[in-house]
MMTF fields as JSON, N, C-alpha, C and O atoms, coordinates in Angstrom:
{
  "mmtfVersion": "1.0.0",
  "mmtfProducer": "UNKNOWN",
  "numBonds": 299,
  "numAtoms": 300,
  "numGroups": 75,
  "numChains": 1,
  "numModels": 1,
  "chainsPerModel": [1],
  "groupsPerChain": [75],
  "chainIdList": ["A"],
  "bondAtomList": [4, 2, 8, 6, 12, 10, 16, 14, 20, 18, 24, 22, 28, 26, 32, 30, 36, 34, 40, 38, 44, 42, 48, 46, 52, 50, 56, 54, 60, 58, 64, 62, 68, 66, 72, 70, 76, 74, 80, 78, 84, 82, 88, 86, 92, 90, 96, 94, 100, 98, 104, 102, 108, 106, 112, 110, 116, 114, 120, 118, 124, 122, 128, 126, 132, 130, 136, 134, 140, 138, 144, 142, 148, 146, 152, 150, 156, 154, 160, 158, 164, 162, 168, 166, 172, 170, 176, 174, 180, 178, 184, 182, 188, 186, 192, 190, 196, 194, 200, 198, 204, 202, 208, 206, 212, 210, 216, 214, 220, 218, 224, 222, 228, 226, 232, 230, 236, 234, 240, 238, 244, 242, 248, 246, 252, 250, 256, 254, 260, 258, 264, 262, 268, 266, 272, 270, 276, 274, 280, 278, 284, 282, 288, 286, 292, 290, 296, 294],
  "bondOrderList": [1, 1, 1, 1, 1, 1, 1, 1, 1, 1, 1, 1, 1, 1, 1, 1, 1, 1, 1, 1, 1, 1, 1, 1, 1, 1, 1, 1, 1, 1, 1, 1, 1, 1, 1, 1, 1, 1, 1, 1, 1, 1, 1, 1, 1, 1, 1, 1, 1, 1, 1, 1, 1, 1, 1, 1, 1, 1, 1, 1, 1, 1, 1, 1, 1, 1, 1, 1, 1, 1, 1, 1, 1, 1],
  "groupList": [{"groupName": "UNK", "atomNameList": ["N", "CA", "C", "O"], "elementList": ["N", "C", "C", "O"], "formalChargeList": [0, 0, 0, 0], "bondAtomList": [1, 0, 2, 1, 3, 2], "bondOrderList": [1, 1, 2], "singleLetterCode": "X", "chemCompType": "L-PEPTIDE LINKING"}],
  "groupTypeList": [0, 0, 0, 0, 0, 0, 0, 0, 0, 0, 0, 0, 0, 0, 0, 0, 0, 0, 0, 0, 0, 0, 0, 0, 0, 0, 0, 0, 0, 0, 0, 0, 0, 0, 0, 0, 0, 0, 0, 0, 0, 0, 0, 0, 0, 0, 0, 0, 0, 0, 0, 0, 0, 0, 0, 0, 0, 0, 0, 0, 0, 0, 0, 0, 0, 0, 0, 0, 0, 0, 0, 0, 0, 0, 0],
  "groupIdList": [1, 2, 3, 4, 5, 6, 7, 8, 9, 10, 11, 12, 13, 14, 15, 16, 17, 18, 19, 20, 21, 22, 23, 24, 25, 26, 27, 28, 29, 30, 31, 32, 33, 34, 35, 36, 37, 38, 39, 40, 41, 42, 43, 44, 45, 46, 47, 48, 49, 50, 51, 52, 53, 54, 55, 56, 57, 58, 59, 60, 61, 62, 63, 64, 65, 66, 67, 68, 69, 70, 71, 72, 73, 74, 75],
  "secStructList": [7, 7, 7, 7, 7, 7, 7, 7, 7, 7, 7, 7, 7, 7, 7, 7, 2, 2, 2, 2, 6, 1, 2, 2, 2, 2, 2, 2, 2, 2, 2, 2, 2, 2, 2, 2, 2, 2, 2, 2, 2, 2, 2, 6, 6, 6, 1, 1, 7, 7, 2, 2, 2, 2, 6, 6, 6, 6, 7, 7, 2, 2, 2, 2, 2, 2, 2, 2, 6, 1, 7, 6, 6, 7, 7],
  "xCoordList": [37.811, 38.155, 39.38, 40.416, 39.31, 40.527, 41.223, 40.595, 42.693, 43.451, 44.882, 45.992, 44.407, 45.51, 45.765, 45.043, 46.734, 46.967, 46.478, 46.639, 45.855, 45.553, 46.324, 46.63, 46.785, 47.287, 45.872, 45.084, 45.7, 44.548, 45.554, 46.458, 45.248, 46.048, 45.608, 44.629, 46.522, 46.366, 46.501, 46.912, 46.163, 45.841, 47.208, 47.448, 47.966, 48.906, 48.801, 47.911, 49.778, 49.286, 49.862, 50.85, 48.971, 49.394, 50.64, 51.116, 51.406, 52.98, 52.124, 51.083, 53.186, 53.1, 53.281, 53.738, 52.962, 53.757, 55.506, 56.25, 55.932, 57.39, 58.06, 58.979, 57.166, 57.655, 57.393, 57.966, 56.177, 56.258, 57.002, 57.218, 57.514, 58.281, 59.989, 60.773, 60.301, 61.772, 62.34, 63.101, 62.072, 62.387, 62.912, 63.884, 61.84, 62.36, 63.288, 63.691, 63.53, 64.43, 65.499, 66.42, 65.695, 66.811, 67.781, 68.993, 66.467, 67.164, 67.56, 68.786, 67.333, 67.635, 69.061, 69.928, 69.398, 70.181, 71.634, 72.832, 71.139, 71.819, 72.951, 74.166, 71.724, 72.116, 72.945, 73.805, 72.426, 73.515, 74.899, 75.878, 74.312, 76.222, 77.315, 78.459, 76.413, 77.028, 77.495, 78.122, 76.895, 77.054, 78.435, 79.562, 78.218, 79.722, 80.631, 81.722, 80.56, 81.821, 82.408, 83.635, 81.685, 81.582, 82.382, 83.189, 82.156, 82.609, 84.161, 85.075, 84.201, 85.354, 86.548, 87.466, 86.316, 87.543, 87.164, 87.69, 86.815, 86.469, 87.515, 88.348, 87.384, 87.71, 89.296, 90.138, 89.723, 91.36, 91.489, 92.614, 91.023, 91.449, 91.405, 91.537, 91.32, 90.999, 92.645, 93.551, 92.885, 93.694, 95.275, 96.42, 95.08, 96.161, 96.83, 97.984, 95.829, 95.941, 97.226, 97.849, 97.694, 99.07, 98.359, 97.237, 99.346, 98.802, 98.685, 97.769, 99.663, 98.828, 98.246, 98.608, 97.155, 95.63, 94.82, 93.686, 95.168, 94.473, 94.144, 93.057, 95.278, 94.736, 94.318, 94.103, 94.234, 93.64, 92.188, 91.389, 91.863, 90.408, 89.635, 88.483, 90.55, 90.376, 90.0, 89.144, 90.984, 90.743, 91.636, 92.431, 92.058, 92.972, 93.473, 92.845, 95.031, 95.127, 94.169, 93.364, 94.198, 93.491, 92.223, 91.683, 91.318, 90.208, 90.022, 88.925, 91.281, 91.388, 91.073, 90.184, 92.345, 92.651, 91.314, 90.874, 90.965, 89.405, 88.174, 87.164, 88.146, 87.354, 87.299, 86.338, 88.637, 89.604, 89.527, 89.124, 89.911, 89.474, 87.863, 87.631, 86.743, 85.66, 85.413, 85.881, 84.508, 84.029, 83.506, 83.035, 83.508, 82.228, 81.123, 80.917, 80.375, 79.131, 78.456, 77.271, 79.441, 79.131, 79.242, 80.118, 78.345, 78.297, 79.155, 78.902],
  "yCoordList": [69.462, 69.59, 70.496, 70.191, 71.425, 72.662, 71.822, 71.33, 71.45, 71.08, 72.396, 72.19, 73.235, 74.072, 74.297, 74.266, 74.445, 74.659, 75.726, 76.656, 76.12, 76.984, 77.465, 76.511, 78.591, 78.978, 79.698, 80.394, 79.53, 79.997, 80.687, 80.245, 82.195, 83.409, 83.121, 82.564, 83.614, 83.628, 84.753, 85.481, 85.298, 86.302, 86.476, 85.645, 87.633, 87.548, 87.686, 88.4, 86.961, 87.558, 89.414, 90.132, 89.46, 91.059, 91.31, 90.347, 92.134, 92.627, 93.482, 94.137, 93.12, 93.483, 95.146, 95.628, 95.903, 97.651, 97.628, 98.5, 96.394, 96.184, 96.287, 97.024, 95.023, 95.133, 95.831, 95.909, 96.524, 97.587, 98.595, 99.384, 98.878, 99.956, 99.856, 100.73, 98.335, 97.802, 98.623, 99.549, 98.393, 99.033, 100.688, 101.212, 101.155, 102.755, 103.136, 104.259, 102.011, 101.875, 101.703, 102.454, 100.781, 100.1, 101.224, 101.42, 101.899, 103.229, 104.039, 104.023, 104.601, 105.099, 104.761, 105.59, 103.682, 103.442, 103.068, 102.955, 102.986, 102.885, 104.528, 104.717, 105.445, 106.785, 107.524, 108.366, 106.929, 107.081, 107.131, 107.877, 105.395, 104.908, 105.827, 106.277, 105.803, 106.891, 108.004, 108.595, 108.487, 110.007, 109.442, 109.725, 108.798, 108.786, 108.472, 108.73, 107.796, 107.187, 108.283, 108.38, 109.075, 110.296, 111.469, 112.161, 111.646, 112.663, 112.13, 112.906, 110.97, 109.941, 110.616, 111.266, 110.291, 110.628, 111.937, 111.816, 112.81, 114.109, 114.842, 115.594, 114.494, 114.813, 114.438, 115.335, 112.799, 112.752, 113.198, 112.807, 114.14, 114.153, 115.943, 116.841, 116.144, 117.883, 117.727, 118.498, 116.573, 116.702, 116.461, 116.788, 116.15, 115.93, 117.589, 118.0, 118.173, 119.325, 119.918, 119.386, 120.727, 121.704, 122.958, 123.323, 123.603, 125.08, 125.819, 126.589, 125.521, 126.716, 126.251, 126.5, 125.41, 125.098, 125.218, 125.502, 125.019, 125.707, 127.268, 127.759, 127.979, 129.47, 129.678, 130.807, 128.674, 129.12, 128.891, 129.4, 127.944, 127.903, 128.673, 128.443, 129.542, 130.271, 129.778, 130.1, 128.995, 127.452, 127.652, 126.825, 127.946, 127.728, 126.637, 125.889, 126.406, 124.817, 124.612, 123.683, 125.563, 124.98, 124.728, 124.081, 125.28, 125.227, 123.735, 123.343, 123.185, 122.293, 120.743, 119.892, 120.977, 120.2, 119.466, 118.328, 120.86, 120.469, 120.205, 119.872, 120.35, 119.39, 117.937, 117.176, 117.65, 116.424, 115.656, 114.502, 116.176, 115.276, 114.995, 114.265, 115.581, 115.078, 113.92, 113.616, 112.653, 111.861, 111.949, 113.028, 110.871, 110.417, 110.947, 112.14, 110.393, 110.586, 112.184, 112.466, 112.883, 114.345, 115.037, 114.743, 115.898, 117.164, 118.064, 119.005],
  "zCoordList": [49.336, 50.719, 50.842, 50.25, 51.471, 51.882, 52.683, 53.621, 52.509, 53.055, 53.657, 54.147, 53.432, 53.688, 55.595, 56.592, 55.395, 57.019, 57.546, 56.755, 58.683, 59.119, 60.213, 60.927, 60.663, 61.99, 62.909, 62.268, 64.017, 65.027, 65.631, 66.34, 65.18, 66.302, 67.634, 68.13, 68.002, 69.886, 70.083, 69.179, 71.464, 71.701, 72.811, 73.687, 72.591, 73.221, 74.564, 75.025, 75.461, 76.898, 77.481, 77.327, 77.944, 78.736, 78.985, 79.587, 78.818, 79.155, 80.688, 80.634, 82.274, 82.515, 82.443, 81.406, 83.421, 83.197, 83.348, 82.901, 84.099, 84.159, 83.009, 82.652, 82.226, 80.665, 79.658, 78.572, 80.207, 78.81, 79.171, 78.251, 80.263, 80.302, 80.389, 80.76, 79.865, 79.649, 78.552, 78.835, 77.494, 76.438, 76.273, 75.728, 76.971, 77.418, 78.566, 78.868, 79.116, 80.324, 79.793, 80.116, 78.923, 78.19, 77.396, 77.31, 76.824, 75.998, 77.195, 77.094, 78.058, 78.812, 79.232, 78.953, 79.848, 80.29, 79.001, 79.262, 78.027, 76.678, 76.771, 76.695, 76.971, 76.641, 77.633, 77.375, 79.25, 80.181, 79.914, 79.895, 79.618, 79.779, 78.214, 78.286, 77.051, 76.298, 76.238, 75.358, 78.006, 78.125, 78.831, 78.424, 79.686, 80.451, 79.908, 80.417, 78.67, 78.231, 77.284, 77.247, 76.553, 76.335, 77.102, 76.48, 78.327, 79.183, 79.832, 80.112, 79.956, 80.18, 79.4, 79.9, 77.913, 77.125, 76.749, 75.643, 76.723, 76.71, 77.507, 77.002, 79.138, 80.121, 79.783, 79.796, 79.423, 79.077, 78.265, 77.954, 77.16, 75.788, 76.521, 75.689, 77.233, 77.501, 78.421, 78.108, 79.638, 80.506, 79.25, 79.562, 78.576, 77.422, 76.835, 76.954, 76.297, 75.934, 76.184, 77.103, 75.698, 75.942, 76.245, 75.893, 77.052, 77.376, 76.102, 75.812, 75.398, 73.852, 73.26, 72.11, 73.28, 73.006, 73.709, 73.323, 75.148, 76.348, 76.267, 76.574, 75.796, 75.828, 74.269, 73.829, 73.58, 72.221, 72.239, 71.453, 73.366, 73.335, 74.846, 75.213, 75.492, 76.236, 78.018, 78.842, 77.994, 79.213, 80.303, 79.858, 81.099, 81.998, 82.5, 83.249, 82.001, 82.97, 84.117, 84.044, 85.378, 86.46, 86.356, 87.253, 85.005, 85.36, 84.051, 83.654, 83.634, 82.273, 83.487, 83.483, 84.452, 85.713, 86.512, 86.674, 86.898, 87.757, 86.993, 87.613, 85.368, 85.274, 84.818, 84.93, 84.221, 84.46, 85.227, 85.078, 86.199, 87.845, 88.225, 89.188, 87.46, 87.901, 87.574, 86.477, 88.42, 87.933, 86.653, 86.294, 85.802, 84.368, 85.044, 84.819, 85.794, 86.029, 86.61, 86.791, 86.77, 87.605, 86.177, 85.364, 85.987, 85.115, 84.919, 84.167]
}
């Protein structure tokens, strides 16, 4: 007599389209928030700068300034 245990697969239920499309949402929104946090200290690490690194990388304070002052989220 086979006494071994058996498991009876089940058949999984349907992911709605909500949920199958979480995951790629998730990354998405993963990669957002990386961009901004990204452009965040970018943006202070540029407003830091001294003018003779400013003209060594060919930058103008004013144009170092205004993009400093943009939001994270604006390009």
């Amino acid at each position: 007599m086979d006494h071994s245990l058996r498991l009876a697969a089940r058949p999984r239920p349907a992911r709605s389209s909500a949920a199958a499309a979480a995951p790629g949402l998730l990354r998405r929104i993963a990669a957002t928030l990386a961009t901004w946090q990204a452009r965040h200290r970018q943006r202070r690490e540029l407003r830091e700068l001294d003018d003779r690194l400013l003209r060594d990388t060919g930058i103008s304070r004013a144009a170092a300034e205004a993009e400093a002052r943009k939001p994270f989220w604006r390009r």
